[in-house]
C-alpha positions in Angstrom: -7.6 6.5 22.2 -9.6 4.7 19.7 -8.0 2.9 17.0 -11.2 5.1 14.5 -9.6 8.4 16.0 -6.1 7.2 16.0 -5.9 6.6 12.3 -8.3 9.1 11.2 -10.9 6.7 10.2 -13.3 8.3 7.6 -16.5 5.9 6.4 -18.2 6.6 3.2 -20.3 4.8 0.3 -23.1 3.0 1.0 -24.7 1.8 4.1 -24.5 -2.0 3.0 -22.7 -3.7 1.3 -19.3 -5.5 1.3 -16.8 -3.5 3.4 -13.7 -2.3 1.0 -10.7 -1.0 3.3 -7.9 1.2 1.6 -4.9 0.9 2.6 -1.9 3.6 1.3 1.6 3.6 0.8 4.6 4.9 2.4 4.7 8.5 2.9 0.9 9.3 1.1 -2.5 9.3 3.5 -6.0 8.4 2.6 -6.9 11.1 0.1 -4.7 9.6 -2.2 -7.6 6.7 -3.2 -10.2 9.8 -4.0 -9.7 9.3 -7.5 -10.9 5.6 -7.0 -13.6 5.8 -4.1 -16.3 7.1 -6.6 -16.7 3.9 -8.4 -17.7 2.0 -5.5 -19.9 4.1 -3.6 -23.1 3.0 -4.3 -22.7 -0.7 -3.6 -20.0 -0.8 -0.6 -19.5 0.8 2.2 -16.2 2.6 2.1 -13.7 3.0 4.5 -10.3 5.1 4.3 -7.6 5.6 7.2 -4.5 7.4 7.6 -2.0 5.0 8.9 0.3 5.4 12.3 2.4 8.4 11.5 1.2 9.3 8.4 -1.3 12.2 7.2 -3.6 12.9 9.7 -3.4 10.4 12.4 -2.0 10.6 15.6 1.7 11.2 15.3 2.4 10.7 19.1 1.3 7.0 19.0 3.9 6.4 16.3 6.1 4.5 19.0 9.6 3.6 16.6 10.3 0.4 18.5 6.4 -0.5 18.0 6.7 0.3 14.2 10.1 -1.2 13.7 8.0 -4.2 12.3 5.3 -4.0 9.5 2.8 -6.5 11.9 2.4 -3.3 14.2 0.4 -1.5 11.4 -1.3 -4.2 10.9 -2.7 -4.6 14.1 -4.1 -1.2 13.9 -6.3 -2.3 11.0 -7.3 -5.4 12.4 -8.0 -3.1 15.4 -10.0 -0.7 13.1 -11.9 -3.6 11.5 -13.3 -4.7 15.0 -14.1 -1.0 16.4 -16.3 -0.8 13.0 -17.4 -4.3 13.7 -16.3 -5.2 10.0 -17.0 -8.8 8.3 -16.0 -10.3 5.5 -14.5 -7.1 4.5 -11.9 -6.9 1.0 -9.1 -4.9 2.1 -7.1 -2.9 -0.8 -3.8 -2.0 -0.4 -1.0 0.3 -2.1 2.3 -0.9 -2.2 3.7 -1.5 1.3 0.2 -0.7 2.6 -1.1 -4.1 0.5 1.8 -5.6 2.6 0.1 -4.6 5.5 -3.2 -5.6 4.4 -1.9 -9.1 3.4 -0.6 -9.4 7.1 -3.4 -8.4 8.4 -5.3 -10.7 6.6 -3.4 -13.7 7.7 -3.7 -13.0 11.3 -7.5 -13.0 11.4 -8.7 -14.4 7.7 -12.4 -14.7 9.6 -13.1 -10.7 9.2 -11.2 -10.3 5.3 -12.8 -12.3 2.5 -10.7 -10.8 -0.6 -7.7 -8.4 -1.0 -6.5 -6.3 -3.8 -3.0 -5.6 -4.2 -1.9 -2.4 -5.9 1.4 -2.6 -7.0 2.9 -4.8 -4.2 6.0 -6.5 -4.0 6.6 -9.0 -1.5 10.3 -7.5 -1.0 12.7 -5.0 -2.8 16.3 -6.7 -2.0 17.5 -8.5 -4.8 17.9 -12.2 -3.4 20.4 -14.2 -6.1 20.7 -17.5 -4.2 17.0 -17.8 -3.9 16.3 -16.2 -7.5 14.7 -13.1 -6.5 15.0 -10.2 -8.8 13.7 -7.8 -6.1 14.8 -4.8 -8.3 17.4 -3.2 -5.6 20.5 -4.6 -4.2 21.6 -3.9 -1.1 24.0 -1.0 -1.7 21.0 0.4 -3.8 18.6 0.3 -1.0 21.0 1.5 1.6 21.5 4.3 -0.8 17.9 5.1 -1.3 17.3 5.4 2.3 20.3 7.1 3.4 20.0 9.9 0.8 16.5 10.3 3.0 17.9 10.0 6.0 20.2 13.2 4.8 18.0 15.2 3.0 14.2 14.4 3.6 12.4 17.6 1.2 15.2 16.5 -1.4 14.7 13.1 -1.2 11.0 13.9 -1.5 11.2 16.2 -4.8 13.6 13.8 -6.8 12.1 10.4 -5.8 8.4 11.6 -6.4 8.6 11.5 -10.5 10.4 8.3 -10.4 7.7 6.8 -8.1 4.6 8.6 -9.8 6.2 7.4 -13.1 5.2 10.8 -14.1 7.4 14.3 -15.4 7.8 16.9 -12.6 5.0 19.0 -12.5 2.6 16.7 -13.5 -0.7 16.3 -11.0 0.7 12.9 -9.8 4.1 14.2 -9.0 3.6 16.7 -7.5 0.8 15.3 -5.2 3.0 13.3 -4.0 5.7 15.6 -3.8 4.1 17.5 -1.1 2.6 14.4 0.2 5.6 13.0 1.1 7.0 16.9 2.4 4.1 16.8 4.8 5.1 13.6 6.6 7.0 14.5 10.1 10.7 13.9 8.8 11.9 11.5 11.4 8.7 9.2 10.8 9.4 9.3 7.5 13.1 7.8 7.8 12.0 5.5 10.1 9.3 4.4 7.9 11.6 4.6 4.8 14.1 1.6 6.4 11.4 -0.3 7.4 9.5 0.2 4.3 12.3 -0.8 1.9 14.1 -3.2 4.1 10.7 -5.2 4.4 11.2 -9.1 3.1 7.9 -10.6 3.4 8.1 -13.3 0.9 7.4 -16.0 3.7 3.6 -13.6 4.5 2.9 -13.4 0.7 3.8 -17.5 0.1 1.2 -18.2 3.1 -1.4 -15.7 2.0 -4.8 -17.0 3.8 -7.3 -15.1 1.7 -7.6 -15.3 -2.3 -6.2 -11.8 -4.1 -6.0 -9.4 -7.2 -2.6 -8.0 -7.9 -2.6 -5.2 -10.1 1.4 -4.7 -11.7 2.2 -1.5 -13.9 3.9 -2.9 -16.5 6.3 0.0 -16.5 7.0 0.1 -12.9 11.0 2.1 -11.5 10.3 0.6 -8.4 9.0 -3.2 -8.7 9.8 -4.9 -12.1 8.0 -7.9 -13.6 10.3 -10.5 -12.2 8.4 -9.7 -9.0 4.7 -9.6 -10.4 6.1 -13.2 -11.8 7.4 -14.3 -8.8 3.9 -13.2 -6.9 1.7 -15.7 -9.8 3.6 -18.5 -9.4 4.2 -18.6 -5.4 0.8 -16.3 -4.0 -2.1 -18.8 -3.2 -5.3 -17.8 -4.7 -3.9 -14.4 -6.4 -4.9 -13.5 -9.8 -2.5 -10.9 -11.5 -3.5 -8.6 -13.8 -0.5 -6.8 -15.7 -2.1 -2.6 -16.8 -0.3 -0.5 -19.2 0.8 2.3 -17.2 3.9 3.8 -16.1 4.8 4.6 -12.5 4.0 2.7 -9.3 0.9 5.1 -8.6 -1.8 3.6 -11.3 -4.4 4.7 -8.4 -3.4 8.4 -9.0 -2.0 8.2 -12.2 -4.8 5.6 -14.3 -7.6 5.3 -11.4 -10.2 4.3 -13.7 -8.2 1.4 -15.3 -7.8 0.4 -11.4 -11.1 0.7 -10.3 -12.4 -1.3 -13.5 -10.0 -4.4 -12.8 -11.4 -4.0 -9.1 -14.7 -4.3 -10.0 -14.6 -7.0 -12.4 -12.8 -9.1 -9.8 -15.2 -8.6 -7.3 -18.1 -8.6 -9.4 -19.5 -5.9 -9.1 -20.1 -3.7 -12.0 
């Protein structure tokens, strides 16, 4: 199967124009960038994917030994870039899926020229001895991801506010909400431990292309030790802190995204 079918691969935008790549998070799918896409669709070609296991790709390739490592997704969208026969593209990534993106990125710098970084975070383990304020300690984490391994729909319905920054019942939430119900339960724990067990601090300190990182200033799930941490040890990234609460600002404040986006790239 082709990586385009695979991963649901759905092109947009113009028919020129500098390639941008979106990337999601854990547990979401492509429509969750809708909000954004408009801004860009006269000058770039647009191109949105599901990834492995998610949304509306092909659950059966989801191999867990494949995807125990974050590099795996990664492949697919270096895979994706070459089946589209992408240059030079800017690949933009939310949370864990800028992770991806940034990996990607490294392994074949010749087809990426920029990245933006949606509320990344290189890891989410505290690490004392090395000074990293990560946000979660171990026990925290193990928590976190064993209260999903229990209960998936509750895990879903309590974690969404917190990560949409947003009351229950608000669009946001409850977009994700049923987002994160959607996704095939044992993906989704699977996903979860290697989602928030991820330490990629060596990737981000070795990042090959230049980057925006856009950090909510008012973010439950990476805090601005982090965003800190990413200016001072990131090669080539240029942070840009947004008033906004939540770690969704694409859902929750798309057009204060999408402006930031197009000022770094210049365009618009």
């Amino acid at each position: 199967m082709r990586a385009t079918e695979r991963n649901n691969v759905t092109a947009t935008g113009a028919s020129v124009g500098t390639p941008l790549v979106f990337v999601h998070g854990f547990g979401c799918d492509q429509t969750m960038w809708r909000q954004v896409l408009p801004a860009f669709a006269d000058r770039h070609r647009l191109i949105v994917y599901d990834l492995t296991g998610m949304g509306k790709s092909d659950l059966s390739a989801y191999v867990p030994n494949r995807y125990a490592d974050l590099g795996a997704h990664a492949e697919d969208l270096l895979e994706i870039l070459d089946e589209l026969q992408l240059a030079e593209a800017v690949l933009i990534g939310h949370s864990i899926g800028a992770t991806i993106a940034l990996l990607a990125a490294n392994r074949a710098p010749h087809l990426v020229s920029r990245l933006v970084m949606v509320s990344p975070t290189p890891s989410f383990l505290e690490d004392a001895e090395q000074g990293y304020a990560g946000g979660f300690s171990r026990a925290d984490l193990e928590g976190l991801v064993g209260f999903l391994d229990e209960n998936h729909l509750g895990w879903s319905a309590q974690m969404a506010p917190t990560i949409a920054g947003q009351p229950a019942g608000s669009e946001a939430t409850e977009e994700l909400t049923q987002s994160f119900c959607r996704t095939d339960p044992a993906i989704a724990r699977h996903f979860g431990h290697v989602t928030f067990f991820a330490d990629r601090r060596a990737d981000f300190e070795s990042a090959a292309r230049p980057s925006l990182i856009l950090h909510c200033d008012d973010d439950a799930l990476v805090p601005m030790p982090v965003a800190d941490w990413m200016r001072e040890k990131v090669p080539g990234a240029t942070l840009r802190v947004i008033s906004a609460t939540g770690h969704c600002p694409h859902m929750t404040v798309p057009d204060v995204v999408s402006a930031e986006t197009r000022d770094y790239l210049g365009s618009g």
